[in-house]
C-alpha positions in Angstrom: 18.9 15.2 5.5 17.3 14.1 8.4 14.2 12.7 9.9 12.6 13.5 13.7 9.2 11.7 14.9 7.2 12.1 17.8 7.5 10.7 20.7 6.2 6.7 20.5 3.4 5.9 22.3 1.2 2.5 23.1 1.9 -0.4 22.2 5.0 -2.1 21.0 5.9 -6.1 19.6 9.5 -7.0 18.9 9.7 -10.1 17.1 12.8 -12.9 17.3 15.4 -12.0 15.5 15.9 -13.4 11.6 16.8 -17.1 11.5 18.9 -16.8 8.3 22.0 -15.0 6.9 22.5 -14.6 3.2 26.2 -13.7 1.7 26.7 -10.7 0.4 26.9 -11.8 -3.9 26.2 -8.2 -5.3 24.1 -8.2 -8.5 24.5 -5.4 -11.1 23.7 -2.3 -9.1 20.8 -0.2 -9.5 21.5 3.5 -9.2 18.1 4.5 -7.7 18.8 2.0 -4.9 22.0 3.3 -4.6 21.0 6.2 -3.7 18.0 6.1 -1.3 20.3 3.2 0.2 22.7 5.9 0.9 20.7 8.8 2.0 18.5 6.4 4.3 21.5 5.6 6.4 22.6 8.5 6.9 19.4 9.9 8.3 18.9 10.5 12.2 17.2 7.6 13.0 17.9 4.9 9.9 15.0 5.1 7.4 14.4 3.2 3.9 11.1 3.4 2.1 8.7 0.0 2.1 8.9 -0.6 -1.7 12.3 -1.8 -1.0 9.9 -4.9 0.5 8.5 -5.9 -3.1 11.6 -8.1 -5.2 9.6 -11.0 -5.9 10.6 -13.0 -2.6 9.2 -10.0 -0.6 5.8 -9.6 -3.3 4.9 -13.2 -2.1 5.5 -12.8 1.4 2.9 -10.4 1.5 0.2 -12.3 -0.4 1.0 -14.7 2.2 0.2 -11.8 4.6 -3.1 -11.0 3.2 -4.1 -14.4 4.3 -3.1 -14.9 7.7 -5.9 -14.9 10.4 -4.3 -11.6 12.2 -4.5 -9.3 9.0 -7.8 -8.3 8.6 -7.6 -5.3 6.2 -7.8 -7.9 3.1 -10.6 -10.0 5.0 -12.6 -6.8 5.8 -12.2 -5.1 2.5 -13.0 -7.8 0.4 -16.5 -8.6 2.5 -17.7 -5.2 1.9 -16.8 -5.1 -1.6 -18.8 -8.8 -1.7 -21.7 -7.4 -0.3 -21.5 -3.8 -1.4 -20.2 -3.8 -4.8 -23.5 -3.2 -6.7 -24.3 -0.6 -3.7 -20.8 1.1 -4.9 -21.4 1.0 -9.1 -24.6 2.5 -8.7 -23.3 5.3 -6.4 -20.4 6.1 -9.0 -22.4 5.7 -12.1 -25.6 7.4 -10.8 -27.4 5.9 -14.4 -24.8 6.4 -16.5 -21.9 4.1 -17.7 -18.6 3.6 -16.0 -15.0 2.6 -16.7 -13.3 1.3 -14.0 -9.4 2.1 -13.5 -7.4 0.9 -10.5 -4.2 2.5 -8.6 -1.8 0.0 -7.7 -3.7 -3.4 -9.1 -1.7 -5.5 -8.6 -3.4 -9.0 -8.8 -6.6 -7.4 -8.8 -8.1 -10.0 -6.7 -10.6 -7.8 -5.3 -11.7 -5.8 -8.4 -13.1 -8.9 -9.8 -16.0 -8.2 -7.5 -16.3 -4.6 -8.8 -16.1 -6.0 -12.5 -18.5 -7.9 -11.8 -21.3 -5.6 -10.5 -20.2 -3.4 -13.4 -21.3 -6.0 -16.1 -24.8 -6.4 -14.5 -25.2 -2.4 -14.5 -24.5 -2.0 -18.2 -23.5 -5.3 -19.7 -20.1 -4.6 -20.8 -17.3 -2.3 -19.1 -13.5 -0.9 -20.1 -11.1 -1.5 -17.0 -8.0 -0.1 -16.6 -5.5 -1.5 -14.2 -2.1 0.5 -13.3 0.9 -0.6 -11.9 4.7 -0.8 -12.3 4.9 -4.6 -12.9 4.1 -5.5 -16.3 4.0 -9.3 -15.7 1.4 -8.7 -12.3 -0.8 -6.6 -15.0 -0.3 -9.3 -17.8 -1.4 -12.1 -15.1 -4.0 -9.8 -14.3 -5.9 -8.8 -17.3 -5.8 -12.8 -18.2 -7.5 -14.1 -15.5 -10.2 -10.9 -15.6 -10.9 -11.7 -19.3 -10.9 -15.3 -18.8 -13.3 -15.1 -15.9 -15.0 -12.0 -17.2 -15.0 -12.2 -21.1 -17.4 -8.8 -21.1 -14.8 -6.9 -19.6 -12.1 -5.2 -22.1 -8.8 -4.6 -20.2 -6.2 -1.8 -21.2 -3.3 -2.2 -18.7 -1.3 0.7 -17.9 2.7 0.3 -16.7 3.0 3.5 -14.8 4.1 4.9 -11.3 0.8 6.2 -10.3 3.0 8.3 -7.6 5.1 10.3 -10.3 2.9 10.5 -13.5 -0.5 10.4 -14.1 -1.9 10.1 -17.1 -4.5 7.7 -18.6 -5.3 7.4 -22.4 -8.5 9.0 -24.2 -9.9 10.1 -20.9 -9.2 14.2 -21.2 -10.3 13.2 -25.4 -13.4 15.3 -26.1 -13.8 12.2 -28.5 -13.8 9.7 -26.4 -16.9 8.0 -25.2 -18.9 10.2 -22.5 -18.4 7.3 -19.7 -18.0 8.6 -16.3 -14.5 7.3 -14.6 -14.3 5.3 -11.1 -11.0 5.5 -9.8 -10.0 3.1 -7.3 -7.3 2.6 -4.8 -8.5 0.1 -2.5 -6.0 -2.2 -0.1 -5.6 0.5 2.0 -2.5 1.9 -0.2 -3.5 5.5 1.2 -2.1 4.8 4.2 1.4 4.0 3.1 1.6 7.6 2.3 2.3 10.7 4.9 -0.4 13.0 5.2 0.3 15.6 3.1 2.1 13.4 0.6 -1.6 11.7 0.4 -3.5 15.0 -0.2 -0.7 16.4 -3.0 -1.2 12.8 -5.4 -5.2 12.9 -4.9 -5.1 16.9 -5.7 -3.2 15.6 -8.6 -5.3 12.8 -9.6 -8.3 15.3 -9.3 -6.7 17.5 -11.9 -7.1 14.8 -14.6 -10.8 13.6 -13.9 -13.9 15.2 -15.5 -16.7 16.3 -13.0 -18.8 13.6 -11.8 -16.0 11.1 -11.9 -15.4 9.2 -8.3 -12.8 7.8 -6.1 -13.5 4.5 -4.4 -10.7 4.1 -1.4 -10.3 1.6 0.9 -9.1 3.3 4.6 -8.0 1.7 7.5 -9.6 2.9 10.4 -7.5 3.8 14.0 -8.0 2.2 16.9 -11.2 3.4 19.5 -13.4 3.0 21.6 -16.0 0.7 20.0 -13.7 -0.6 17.5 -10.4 -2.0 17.3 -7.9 -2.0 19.8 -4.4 -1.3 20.0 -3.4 -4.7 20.2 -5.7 -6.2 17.6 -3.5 -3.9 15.2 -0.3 -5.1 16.5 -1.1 -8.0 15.7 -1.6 -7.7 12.2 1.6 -6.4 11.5 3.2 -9.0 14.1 2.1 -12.1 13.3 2.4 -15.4 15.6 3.7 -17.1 12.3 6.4 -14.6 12.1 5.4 -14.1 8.0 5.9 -10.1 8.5 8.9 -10.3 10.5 10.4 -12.5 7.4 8.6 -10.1 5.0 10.0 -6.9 7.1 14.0 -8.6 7.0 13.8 -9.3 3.0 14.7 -5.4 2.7 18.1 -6.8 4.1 18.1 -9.8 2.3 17.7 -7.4 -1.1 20.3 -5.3 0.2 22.9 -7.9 0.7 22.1 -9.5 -2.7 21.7 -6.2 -4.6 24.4 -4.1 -3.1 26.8 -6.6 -1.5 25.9 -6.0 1.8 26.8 -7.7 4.6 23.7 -7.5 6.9 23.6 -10.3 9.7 20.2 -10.9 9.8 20.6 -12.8 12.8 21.7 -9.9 14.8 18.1 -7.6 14.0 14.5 -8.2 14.8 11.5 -7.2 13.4 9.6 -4.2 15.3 6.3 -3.4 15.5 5.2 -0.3 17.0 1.2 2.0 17.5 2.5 5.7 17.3 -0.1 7.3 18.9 0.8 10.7 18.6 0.5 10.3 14.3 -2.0 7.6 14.0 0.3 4.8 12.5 1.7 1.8 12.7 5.6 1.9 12.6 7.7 -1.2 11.4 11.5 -1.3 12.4 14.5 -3.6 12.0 16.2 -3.1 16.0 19.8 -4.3 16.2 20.3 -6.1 18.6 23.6 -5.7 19.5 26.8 -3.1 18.4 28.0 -3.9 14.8 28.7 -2.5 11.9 27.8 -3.4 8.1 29.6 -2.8 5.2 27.9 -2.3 1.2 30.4 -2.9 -1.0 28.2 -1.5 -4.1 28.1 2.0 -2.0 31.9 1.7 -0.1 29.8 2.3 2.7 30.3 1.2 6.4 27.3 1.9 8.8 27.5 1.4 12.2 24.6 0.7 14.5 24.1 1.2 18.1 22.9 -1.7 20.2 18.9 -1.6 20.5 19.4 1.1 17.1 16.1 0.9 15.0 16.0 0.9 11.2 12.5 2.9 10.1 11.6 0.3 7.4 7.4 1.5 7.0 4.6 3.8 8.2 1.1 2.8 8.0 -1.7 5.6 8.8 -4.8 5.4 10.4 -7.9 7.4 9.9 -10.8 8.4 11.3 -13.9 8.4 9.5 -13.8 11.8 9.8 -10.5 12.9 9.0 -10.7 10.7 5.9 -13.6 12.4 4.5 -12.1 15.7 5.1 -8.6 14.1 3.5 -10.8 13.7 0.6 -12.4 17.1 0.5 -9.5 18.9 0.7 -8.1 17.1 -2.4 -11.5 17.6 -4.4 -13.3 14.1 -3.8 -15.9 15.2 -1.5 -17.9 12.1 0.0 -20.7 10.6 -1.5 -21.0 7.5 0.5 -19.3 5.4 2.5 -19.3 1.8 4.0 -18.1 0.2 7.1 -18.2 -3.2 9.0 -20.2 -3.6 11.7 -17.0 -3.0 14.1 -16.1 -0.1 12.4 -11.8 -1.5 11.8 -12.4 -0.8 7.9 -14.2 1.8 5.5 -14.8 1.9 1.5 -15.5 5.5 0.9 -16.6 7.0 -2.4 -15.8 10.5 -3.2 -16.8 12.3 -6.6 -15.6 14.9 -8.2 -17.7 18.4 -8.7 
């Protein structure tokens, strides 16, 4: 299989290359790893998918992201979920009672906000927080019902992106609450296009009429708003935190598949694609080599000035958002901004 872009437009940052090399000690091999590994490299250009970031080095590296001064999608989200939150639980519930379930949670740092306004709508509130990391969820739900002792958490260990499916809700028995949905962090944008559309079609297929979507959208650079290098910039920091965060897919691959990646000899690319509305990240090599996985019996060879297609981040307008969201079922309700306009919360709901 191969992959073809568009041609790459405004704005590029190439980082320093890595500052540290890690010997290829192979633990026990996982087969799904294997595999992309192996496809991935033999695409046309070099491409591995961006959950190959999150081992738990590459998880804290990014919490570490969400607070540096140049990222502002966590800064800007969570202000309008401060000041908006009740603004939001009214909109979804419209009088009625909600239960709140969350894509992705995570830490749920953000929800908390949410949870919050919920409790002063109608006193108590079910949450539901979903992700593939059982011990995130378990941190979670503690600190929630330690903060929050109203709220009654049910976490659910799923891949939101394969199967969907949340207890009691499609019950004719269970309790007539409506259902919030949120995917907030900007998660959407991690997804192509039509990828996007096909999981919220399907997420629409399991939620009763009047039930909402809450997602959080990153908005593209303009005229008015943010510019082209104000978004480089927040996935090229001066720190060099992403660089280190974009290089711990190699650092995974030569611990997990005895690899043999020089880490030294690649650096960190950030890149606007104009022509598709994202932000690209690459690994470049920097000069001729080759690298061997010993887990796959694999030699790869790149090309001097070769780039490795580590992530895509898309950008939306307001507009193209809300017609995202109306193609998939979720027309919107209501939606907020800042006051530059770099970052939307939009609600959708369900007819």
């Amino acid at each position: 299989m191969s992959a073809t872009y568009p041609p790459l437009s405004l704005g590029i940052v190439r980082s320093k290359p890595m500052l540290a090399t890690t010997s290829p000690v192979a633990a026990p091999c996982d087969p799904a790893i294997s595999g992309i590994v192996r496809e991935g490299l033999a695409r046309h250009p070099k491409q591995l998918p961006p959950w190959l970031f999150y081992d738990e080095a590459g998880s804290r590296l990014f919490d570490e992201i969400t607070q540096l001064p140049e990222y502002y999608l966590t800064r800007l989200e969570r202000e309008l979920l401060t000041e908006h939150a009740g603004a939001m639980i009214s909109a979804a519930a419209e009088g009625r009672r909600l239960r709140l379930v969350e894509l992705g949670a995570g830490s749920a740092d953000k929800t908390r906000t949410l949870l919050a306004a919920a409790l002063v709508h109608q006193g108590t509130v079910q949450y539901l927080p979903v992700d593939v990391s059982e011990s995130a969820l378990e941190l979670a739900c503690r600190r929630i019902e330690a903060e929050l002792p109203e709220v009654e958490t049910t976490p659910v260990v799923a891949d939101y992106t394969v199967d969907w499916h949340l207890p009691d809700h499609d019950n004719p028995e269970a309790k007539p609450e409506r259902q919030l949905l949120m995917w907030i962090g900007s998660s959407i944008g991690n997804f192509e296009p039509g990828a996007a559309e096909e999981l919220l079609r399907r997420i629409n297929s399991t939620m009763r009429s009047g039930d909402s979507l809450l997602l959080g959208v990153d908005l593209a650079p303009c005229d008015g708003g943010k510019c082209v290098g104000e978004l480089l910039a927040a996935y090229d920091d001066e720190a060099g935190v992403t660089a280190q965060f974009n290089s711990n897919m190699l650092v995974r691959l030569n611990r997990e598949l005895g690899a043999d990646f020089d880490l030294d000899s690649f650096a960190h690319w950030a890149e606007w694609n104009a022509a598709s509305s994202r932000m690209e990240m690459h690994l470049e090599s920097l000069r001729e080599q080759s690298v061997h996985i010993e887990a796959l019996n694999l030699n790869v060879h790149f090309d001097a000035g070769e780039r490795l297609h580590t992530e895509n981040s898309y950008k939306y307008t307001l507009e193209s958002a809300a017609a995202l969201m109306e193609r998939a079922g979720f027309p919107v309700a209501e939606s907020w901004t800042d006051h530059g306009e770099w970052f939307a919360v939009m609600l959708g709901r369900k007819a």
